[in-house]
N, C-alpha and C positions, 0 to 999 in steps of 0.2 A: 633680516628681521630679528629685533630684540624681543627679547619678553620682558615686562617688568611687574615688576610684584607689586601689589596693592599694599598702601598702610595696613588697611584691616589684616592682611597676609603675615604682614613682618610682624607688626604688634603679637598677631598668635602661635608663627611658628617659628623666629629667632630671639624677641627677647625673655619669652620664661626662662628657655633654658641656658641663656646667655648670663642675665639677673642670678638665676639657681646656682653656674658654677661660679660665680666671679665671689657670691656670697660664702659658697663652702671654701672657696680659698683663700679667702678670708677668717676662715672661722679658723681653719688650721693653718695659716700660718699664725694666729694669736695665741694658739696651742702652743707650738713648736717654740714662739719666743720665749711663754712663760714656764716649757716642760724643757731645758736642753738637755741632748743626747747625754747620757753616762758618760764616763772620763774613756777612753780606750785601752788603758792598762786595766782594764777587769778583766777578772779572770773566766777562759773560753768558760761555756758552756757545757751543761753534766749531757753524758750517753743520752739518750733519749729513746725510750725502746720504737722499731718499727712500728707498733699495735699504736703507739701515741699520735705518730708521726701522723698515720695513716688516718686516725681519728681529725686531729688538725688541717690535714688539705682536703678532708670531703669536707670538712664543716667550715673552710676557709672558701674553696671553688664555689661547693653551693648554694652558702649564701653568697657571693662575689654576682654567679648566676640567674641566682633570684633579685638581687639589685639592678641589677642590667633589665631584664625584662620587666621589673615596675618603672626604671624611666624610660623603657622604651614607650609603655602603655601611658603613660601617663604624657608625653612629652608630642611622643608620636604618633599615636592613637587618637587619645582624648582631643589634645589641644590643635596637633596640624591633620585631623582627619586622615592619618595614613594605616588604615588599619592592613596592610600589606606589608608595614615595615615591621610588626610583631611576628611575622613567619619569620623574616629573613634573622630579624636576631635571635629568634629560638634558632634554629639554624645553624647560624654563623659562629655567635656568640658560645651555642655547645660545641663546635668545631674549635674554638678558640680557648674553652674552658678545659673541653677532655681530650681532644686531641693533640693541644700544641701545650697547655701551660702544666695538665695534669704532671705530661711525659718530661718538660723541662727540670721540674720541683722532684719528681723520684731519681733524676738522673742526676741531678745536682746533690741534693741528699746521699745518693749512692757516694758519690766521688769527694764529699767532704768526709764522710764514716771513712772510708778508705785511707784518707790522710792522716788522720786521727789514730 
């Protein structure tokens, strides 16, 4: 037994957010043509105190977290009636935010200070 999806189905819950990313990757790759990277002979980057550091990956993770959960609401909620899937990304997504990326970014920072 197959299941198959209705037009009105696919219409509401794979092309917004199909439409949404195909557009933002769009938008920055016309970035990236008209911004290109700096030369890579510039010179490393100054100390950086930890107190900055620290300021930069809460206000990096938390809004990164708080984006993830408006298109979850907005994508998975609103448009495909899945109001179960906003638990799993608060959830998940803080497992993914403070337990896996927080601890990658201090311990990667540690180990670049170190060479420095």
């Amino acid at each position: 037994m197959t299941a198959h999806a209705e037009a009105s189905d696919i219409a509401r819950r794979i092309v917004p957010p199909l439409v949404t990313a195909f557009v933002l990757f769009c938008v920055i790759l016309r970035y990236a043509v008209r911004h290109p990277a700096p030369a890579r002979d510039a010179p490393p980057p100054p100390d950086v105190p930890w107190s900055a550091f620290w300021r930069y990956l809460a206000l990096t993770v938390l809004s990164g977290y708080a984006m993830l959960l408006a298109i979850v609401l907005v994508f998975h909620v609103a448009l495909a009636r899945d109001p179960g899937a906003f638990r799993s990304a608060v959830v998940g997504g803080g497992f993914l935010a403070f337990g896996v990326a927080v601890p990658m970014f201090v311990v990667s920072e540690a180990i670049e200070r170190r060479r420095r």
